[in-house]
Chimera marker file (.cmm) of the C-alpha trace (Angstrom):
<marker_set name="trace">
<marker id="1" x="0.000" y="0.000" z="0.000" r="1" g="1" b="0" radius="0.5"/>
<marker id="2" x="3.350" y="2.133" z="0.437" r="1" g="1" b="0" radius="0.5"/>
<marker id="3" x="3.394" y="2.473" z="-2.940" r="1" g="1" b="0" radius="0.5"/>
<marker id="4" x="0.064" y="3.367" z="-4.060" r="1" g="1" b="0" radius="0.5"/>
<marker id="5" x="0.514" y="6.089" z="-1.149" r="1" g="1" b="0" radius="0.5"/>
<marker id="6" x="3.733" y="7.563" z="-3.142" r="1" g="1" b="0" radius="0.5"/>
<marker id="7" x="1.891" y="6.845" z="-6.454" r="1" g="1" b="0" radius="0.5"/>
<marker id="8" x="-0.914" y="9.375" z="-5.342" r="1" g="1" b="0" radius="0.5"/>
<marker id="9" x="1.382" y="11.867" z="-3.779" r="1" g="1" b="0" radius="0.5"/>
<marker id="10" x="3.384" y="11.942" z="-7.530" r="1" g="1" b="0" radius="0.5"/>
<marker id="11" x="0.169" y="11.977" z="-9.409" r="1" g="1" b="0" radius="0.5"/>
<marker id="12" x="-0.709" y="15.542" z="-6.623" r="1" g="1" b="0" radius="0.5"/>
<marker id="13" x="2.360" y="17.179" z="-7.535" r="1" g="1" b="0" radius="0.5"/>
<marker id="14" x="2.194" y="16.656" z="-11.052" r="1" g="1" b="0" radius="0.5"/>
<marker id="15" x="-1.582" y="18.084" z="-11.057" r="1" g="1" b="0" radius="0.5"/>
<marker id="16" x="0.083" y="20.726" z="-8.842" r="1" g="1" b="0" radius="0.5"/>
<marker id="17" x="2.992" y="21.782" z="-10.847" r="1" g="1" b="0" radius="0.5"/>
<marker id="18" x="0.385" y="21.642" z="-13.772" r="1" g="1" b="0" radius="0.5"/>
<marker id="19" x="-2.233" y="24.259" z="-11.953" r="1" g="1" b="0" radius="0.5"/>
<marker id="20" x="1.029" y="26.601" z="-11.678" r="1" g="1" b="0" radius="0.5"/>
<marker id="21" x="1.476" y="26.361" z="-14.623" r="1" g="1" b="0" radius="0.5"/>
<marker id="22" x="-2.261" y="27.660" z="-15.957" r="1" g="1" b="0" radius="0.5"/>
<marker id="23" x="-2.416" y="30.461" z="-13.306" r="1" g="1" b="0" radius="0.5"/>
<marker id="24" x="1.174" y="31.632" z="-14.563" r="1" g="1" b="0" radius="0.5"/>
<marker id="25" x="0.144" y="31.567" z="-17.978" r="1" g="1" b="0" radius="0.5"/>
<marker id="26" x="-3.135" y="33.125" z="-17.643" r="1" g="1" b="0" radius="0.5"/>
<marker id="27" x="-1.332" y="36.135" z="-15.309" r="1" g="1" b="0" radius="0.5"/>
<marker id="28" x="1.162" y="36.322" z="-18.163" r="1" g="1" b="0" radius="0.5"/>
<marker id="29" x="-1.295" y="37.049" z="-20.572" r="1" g="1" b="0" radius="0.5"/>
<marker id="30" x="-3.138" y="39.238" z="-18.473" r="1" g="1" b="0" radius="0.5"/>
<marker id="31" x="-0.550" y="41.581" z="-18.236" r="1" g="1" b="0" radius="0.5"/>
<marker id="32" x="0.505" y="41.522" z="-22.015" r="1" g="1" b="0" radius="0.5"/>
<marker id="33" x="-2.094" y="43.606" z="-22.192" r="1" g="1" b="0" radius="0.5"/>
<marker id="34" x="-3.660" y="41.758" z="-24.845" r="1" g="1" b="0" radius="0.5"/>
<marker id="35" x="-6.943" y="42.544" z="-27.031" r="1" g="1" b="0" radius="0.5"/>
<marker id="36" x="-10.367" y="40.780" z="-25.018" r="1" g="1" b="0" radius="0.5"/>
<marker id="37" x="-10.585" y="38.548" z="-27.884" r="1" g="1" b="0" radius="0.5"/>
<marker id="38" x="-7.302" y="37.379" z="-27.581" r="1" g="1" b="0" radius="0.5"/>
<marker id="39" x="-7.093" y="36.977" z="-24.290" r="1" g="1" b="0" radius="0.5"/>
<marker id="40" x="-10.490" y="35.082" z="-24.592" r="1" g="1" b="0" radius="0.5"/>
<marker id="41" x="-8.690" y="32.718" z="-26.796" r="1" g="1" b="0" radius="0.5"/>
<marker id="42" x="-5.348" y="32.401" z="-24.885" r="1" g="1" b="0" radius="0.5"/>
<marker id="43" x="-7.740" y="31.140" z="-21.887" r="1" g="1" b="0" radius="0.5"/>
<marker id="44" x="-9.848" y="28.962" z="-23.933" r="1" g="1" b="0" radius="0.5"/>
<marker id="45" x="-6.473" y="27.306" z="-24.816" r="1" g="1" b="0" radius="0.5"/>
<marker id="46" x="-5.629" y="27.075" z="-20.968" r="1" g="1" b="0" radius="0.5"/>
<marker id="47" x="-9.453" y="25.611" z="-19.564" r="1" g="1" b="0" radius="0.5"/>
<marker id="48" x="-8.687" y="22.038" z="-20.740" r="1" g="1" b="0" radius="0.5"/>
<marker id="49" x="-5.177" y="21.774" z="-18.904" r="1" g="1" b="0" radius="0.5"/>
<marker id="50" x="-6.552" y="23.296" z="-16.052" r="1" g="1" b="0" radius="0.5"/>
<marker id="51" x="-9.346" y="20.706" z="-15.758" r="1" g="1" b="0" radius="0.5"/>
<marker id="52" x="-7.021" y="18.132" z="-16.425" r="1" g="1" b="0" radius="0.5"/>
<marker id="53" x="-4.537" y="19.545" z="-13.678" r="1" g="1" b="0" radius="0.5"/>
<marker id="54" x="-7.432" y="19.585" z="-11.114" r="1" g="1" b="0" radius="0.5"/>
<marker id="55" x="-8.676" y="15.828" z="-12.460" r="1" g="1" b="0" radius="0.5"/>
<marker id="56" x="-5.282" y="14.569" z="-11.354" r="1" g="1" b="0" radius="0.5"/>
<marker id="57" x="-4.676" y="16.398" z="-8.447" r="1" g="1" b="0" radius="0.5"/>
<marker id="58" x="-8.358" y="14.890" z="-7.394" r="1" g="1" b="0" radius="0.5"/>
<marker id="59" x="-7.492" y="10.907" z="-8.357" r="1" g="1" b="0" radius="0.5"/>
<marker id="60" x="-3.815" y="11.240" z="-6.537" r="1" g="1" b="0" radius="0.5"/>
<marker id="61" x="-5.389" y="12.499" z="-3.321" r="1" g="1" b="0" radius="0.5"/>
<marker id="62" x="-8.287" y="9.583" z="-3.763" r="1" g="1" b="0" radius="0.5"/>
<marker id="63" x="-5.048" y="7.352" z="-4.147" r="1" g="1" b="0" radius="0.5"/>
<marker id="64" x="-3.383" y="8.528" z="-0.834" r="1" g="1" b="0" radius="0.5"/>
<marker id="65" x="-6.731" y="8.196" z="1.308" r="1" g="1" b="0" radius="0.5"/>
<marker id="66" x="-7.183" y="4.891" z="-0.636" r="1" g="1" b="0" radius="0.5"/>
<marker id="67" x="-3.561" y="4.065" z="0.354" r="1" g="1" b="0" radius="0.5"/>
<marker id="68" x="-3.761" y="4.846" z="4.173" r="1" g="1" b="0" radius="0.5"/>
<marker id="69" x="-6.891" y="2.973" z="4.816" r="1" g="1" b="0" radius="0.5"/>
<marker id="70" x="-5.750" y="0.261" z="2.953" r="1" g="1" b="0" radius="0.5"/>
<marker id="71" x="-2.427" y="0.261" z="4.517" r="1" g="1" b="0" radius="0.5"/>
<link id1="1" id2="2" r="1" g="1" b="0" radius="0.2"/>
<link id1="2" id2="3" r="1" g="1" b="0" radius="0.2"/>
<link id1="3" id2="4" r="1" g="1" b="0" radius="0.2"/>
<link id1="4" id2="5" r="1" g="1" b="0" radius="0.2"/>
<link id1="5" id2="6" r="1" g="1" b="0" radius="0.2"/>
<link id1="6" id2="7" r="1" g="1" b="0" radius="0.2"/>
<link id1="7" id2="8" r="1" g="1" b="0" radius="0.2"/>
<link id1="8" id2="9" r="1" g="1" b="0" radius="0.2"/>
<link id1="9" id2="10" r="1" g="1" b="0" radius="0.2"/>
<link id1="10" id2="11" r="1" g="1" b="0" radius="0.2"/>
<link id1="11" id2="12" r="1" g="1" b="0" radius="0.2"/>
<link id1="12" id2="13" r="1" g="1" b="0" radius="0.2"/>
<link id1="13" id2="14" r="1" g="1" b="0" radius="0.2"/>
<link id1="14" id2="15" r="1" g="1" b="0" radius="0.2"/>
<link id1="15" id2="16" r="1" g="1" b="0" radius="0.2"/>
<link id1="16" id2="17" r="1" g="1" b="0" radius="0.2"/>
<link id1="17" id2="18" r="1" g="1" b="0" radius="0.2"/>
<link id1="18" id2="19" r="1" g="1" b="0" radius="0.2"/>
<link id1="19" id2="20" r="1" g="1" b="0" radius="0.2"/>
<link id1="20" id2="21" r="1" g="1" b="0" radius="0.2"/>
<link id1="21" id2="22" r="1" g="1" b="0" radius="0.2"/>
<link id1="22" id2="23" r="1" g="1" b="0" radius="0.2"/>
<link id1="23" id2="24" r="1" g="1" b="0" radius="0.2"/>
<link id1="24" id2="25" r="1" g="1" b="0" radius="0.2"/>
<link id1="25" id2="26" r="1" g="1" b="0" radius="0.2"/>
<link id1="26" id2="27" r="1" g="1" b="0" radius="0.2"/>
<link id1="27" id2="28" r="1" g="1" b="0" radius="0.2"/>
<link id1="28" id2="29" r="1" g="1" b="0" radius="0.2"/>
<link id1="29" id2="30" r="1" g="1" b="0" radius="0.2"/>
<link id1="30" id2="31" r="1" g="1" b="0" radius="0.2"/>
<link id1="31" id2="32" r="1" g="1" b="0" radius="0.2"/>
<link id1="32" id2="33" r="1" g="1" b="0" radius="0.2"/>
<link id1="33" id2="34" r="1" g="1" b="0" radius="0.2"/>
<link id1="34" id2="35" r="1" g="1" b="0" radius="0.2"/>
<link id1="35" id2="36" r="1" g="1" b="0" radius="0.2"/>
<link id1="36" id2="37" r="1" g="1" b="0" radius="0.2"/>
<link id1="37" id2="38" r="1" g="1" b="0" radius="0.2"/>
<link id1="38" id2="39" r="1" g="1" b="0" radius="0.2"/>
<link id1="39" id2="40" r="1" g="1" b="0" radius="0.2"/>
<link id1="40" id2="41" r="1" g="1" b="0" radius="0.2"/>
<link id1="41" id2="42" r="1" g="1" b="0" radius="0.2"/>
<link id1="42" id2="43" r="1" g="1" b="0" radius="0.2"/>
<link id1="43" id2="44" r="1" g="1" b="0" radius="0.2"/>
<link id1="44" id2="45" r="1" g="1" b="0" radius="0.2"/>
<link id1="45" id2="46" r="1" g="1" b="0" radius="0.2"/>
<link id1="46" id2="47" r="1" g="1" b="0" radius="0.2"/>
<link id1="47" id2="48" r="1" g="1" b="0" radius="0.2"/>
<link id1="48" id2="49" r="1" g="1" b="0" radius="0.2"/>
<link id1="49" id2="50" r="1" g="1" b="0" radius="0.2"/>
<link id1="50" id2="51" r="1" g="1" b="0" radius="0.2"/>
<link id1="51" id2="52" r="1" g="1" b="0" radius="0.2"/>
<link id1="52" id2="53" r="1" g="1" b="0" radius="0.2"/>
<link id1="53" id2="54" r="1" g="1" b="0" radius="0.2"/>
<link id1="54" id2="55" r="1" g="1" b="0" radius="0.2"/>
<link id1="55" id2="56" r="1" g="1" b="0" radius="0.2"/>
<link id1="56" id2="57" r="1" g="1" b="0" radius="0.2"/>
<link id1="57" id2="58" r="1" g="1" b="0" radius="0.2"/>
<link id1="58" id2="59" r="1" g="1" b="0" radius="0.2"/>
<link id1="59" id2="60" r="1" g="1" b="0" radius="0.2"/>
<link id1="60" id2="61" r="1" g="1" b="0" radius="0.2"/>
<link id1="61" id2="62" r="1" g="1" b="0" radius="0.2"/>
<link id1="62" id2="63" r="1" g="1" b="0" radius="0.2"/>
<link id1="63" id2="64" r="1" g="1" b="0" radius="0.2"/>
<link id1="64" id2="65" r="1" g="1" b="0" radius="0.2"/>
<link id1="65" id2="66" r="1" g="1" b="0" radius="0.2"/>
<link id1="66" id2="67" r="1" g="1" b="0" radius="0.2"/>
<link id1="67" id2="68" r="1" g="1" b="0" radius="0.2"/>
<link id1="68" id2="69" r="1" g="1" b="0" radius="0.2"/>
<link id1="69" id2="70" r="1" g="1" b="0" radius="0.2"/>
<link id1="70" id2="71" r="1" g="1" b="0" radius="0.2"/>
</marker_set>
């Protein structure tokens, strides 16, 4: 169970580092001081990732509770 605990905890971080990763780019192109359609379309680009981010962030937290009642 050791491992599916570490498996979870890897699966976080990665969702983590990934939701960084949207807010920076979204701030980024906030301040470019971009057109409102462009910056529509710059976020459009960035909603799937996000999801995805907070998807895996979700599953590797499910996998650590999973992990320490199993354990």
């Amino acid at each position: 169970m050791e491992l599916l605990i570490w498996f979870g905890a890897l699966m976080s971080c990665v969702g983590l580092a990934a939701l960084i990763w949207c807010i920076v780019t979204v701030w980024k192109a906030r301040r470019a001081g971009l057109s409102d359609e462009d910056l529509r379309e710059r976020v459009r680009k960035v909603v799937p990732v996000n999801a995805g981010a907070l998807m895996l962030s979700i599953l590797g937290l499910m996998l650590i509770v999973l992990g320490i009642l199993l354990g």
